[in-house]
Every structure is written in structure tokens, then in C-alpha cells.
C-alpha positions in Angstrom: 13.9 -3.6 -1.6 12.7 0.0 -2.3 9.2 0.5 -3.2 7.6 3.7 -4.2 4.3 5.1 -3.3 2.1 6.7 -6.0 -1.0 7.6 -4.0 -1.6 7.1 -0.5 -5.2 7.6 0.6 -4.2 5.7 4.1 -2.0 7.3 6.9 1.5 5.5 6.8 3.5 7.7 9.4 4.3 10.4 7.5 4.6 8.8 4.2 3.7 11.1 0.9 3.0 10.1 -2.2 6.0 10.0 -4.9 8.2 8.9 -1.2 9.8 5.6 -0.9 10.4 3.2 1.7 12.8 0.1 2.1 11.1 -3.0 3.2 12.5 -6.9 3.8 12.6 -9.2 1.0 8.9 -11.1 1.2 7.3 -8.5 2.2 3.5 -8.1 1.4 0.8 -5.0 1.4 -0.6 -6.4 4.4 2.1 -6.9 6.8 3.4 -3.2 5.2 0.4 -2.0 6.1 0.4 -3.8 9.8 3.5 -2.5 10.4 3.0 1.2 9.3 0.0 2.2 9.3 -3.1 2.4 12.0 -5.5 1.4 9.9 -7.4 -1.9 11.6 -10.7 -2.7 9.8 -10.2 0.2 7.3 -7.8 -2.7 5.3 -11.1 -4.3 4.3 -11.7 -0.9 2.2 -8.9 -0.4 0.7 -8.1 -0.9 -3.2 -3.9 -1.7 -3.4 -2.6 -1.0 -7.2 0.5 -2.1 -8.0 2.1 -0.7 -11.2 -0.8 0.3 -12.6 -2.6 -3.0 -11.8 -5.3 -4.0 -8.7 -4.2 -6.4 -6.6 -5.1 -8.1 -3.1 -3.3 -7.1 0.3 -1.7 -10.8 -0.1 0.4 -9.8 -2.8 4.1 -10.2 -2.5 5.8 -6.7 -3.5 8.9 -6.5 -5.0 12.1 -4.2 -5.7 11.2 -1.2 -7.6 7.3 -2.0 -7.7 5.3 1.9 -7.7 2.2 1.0 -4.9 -0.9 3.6 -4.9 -3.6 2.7 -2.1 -7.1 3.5 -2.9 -10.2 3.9 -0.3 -12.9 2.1 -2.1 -16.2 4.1 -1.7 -19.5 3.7 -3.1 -22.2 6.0 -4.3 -25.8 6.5 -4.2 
């Protein structure tokens, strides 16, 4: 399954936005992001869109779907 990244505000080993990668069938944000990135705690912070839509780094991704990770931040 090929899924596209919009934005990427996380380092994914070399991965730009508007690049693609093939994962397995099943495969969800978090385990993606397990097995690319080097992020640890920073997952706790981290906003995962999915075609235009939030979702949580449980969520199942599937053939085709356009993935853009945000850094949630606050203000003050």
C-alpha cells in the first residue's frame, strides 16, 4: 500500500513532503512512525491528518490515503 505524505513536521529518514512510501497492509501511524522515525515522547505531540481529516496514531492507514503530521504547540 502506498501512502503519500503532505507535510511532515517529524523526521522520517529522509522523507519529504509530497514523497511516498510503501508500507504492509494494517499498518497504523504509530507503528509507521516506530519504525521510521526517532521520535520517542515527541509522538505525544503530534497532530496526524489524514486526507484532510485529524485522526489518532491508532488509526489504520490505507492504500492511497495523503498523511500530513503536525507538531501541536501552544501559545501564550
Amino acid at each position: 500500500m502506498i501512502i503519500i505524505f503532505e507535510k511532515c513536521a517529524v523526521p522520517l529518514q529522509g522523507f519529504e513532503p509530497q514523497s511516498s512510501i510503501s508500507l504492509e497492509e494494517g499498518t497504523s501511524i504509530r507503528r509507521m512512525l516506530q519504525r521510521y522515525g526517532d521520535i520517542g515522547e515527541e509522538e505525544l505531540y503530534l497532530l496526524p491528518v489524514v486526507n484532510g481529516e485529524g485522526k489518532g496514531l491508532d488509526y489504520v492507514l490505507r492504500d492511497g490515503d495523503r498523511l500530513g503530521l503536525f507538531r501541536l504547540s501552544t501559545g501564550g
